[in-house]
N, C-alpha and C positions, 0 to 999 in steps of 0.2 A: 441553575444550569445542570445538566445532566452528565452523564457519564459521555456517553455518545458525544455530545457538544463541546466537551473538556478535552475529548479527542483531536474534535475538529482544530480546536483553537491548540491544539499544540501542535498537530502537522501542519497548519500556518507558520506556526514558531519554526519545526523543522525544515518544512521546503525552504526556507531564507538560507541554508546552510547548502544547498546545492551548489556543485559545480557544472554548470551548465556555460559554459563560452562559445556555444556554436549554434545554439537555437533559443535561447534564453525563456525556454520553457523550465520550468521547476517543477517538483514533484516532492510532497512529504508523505510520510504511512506513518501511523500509529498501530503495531501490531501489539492486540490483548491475549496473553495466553490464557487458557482454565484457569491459573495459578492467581490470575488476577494480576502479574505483573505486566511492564507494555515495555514494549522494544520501540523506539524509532527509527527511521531508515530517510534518505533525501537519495536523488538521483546524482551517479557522479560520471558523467559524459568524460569520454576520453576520442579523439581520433582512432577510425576503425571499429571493429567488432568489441573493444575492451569496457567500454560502459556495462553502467548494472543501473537497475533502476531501483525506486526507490523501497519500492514492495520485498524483492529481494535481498539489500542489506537487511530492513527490517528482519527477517527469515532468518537470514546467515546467523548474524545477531544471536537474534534467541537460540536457536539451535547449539549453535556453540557456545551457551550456557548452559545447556541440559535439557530446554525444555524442548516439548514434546506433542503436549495437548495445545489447539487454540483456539479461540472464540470467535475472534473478530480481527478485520483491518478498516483503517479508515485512512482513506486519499482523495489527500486535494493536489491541485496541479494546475499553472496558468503561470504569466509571466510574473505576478506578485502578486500578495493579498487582495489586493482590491480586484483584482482581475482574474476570479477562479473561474475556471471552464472546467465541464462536465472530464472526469479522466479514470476511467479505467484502466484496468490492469494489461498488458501487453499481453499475446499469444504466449510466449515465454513467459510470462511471470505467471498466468493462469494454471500453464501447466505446470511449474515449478511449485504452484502453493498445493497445487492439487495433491502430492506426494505427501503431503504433511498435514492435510487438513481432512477433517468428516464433513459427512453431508450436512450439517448442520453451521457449517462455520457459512460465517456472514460479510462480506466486502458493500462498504458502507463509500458513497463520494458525493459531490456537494455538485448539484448543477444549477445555477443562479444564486436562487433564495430557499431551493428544495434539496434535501437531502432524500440520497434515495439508496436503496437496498438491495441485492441480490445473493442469491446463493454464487456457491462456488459451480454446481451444476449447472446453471442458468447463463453463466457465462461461458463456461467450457464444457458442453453436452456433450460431446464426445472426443473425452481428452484420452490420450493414449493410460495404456495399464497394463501389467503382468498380467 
């Protein structure tokens, strides 16, 4: 097994920790810093505007460790493991990684039986910037 797939299989492990009680969709991230260490993050739905997803705890997380540099995230998302659907990143969390991230960082998510790959540019081609 791989690094990538070690990912997979713990943001399986993390989305279980979700609190989702209003649409029973889940969501895990495994964010990898340069550092080589990895942050997780799960979705925690609240009534209202007050939910974060699961991209963004991962973020906060690190950040408010220190770090700084990142390489990679990997998200899976679906009602449970056996049931993953294709799940990218929200408008909001696109742009929120984008502040923190280079052209080179990579968002990695599982659709069936294929894992697939894009940049952060490819998803938010024209994300707002100073």
């Amino acid at each position: 097994m791989n690094d990538i797939e070690e990912d997979f299989e713990l943001a399986k492990k993390v989305m279980q920790k979700a609190h989702e009680p209003y649409c029973n969709y889940k969501v895990g991230a495994v964010l990898k810093a340069k550092s080589g260490k990895k942050y997780t993050g799960c979705n925690i739905a609240n009534h209202g505007i007050q939910s974060i997803c699961a991209e963004r705890v991962a973020f906060v997380k690190a950040i408010s460790e220190g770090e700084n540099s990142f390489e990679r995230i990997v998200i899976v998302g679906g009602e449970n493991e056996q049931n993953l659907e294709k799940c990218l990143p929200c408008g909001y969390c696109r742009q929120f990684m984008s502040e923190f991230v280079e052209e080179d960082f990579r968002i990695y998510t599982f659709d069936k039986n294929n894992i697939k790959t894009y940049s952060i540019a490819e998803l938010l081609p024209y994300g707002f910037s100073i």
